[in-house]
C-alpha positions as CSV (number, residue, x, y, z in Angstrom):
1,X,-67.5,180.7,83.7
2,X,-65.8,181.0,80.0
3,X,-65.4,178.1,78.6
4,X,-64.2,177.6,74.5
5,X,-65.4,181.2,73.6
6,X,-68.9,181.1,75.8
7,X,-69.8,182.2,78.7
8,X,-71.4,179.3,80.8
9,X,-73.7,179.8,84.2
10,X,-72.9,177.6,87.2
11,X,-75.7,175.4,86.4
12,X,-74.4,174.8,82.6
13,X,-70.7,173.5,84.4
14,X,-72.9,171.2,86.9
15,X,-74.4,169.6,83.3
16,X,-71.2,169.8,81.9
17,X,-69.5,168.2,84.5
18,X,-72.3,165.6,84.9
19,X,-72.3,163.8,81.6
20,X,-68.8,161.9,81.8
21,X,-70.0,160.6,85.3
22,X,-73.4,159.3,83.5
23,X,-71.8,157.6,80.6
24,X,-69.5,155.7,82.7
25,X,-72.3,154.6,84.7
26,X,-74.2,153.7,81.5
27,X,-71.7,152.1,80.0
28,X,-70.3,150.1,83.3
29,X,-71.2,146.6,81.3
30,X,-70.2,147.5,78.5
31,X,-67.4,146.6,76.2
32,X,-65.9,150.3,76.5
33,X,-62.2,150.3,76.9
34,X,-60.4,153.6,77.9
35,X,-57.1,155.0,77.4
36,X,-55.9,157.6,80.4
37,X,-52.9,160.4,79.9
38,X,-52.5,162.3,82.3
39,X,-49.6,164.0,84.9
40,X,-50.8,164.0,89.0
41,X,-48.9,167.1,88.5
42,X,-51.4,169.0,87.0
43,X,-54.5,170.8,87.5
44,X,-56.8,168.8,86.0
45,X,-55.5,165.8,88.2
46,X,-56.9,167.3,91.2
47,X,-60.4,168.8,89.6
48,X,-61.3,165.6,87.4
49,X,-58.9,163.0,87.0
50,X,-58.8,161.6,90.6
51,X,-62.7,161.6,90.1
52,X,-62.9,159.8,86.6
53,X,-60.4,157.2,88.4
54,X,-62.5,156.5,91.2
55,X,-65.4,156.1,89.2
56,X,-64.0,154.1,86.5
57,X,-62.8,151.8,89.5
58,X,-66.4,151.3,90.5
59,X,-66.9,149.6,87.4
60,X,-66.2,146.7,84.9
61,X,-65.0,149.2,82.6
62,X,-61.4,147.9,81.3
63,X,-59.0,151.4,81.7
64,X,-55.2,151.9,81.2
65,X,-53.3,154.5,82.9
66,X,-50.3,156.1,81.4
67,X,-49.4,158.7,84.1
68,X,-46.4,161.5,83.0
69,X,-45.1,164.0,84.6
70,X,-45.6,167.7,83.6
71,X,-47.1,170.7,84.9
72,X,-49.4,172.7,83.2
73,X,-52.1,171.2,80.9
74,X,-50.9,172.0,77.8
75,X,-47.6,170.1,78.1
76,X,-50.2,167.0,77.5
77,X,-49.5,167.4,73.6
78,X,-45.9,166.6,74.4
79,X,-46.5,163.0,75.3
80,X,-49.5,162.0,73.7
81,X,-48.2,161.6,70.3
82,X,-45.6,159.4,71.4
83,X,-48.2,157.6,73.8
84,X,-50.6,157.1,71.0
85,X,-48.1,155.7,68.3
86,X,-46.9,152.9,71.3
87,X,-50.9,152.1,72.0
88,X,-51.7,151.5,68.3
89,X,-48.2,149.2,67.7
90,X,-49.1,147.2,71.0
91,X,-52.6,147.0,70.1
92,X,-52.3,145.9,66.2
């Protein structure tokens, strides 16, 4: 698999894909707040989202969701500035 200008072997995406599962779990009593952005109309809802959800749901973790809608992964960009400029005025 390519991945930011490397070619990775299935065993590199199985680490890869591993270490956001293990820090949630290491951090479950933790302090750690997270901030979500993402569209269920998207690829990455389906492949990682759904997942990270579920397993931040398992936890004490304290998460927000802000779910928009677009379509491909890229469109992200379009909302997050606006999302991140309402986050920081709520949150100071």
């Amino acid at each position: 698999m390519r991945l930011i200008g490397k070619n990775y072997s299935q065993k590199d995406v199985c680490v890869l894909d591993s270490i956001l599962p293990d820090m949630i779990r290491k951090s479950s009593d933790s302090q750690t707040k997270i901030n979500l952005l993402y569209s269920a109309h998207e690829h990455t809802y389906d492949e990682h989202i759904k997942y990270l959800l579920h397993d931040l749901s398992e936890t004490n973790i304290q998460y927000f969701v802000c779910e928009e809608h677009f379509t491909e992964h890229s469109e992200v960009f379009k909302t997050f500035i606006p999302y991140i400029r309402r986050h920081l005025v709520e949150n100071h």
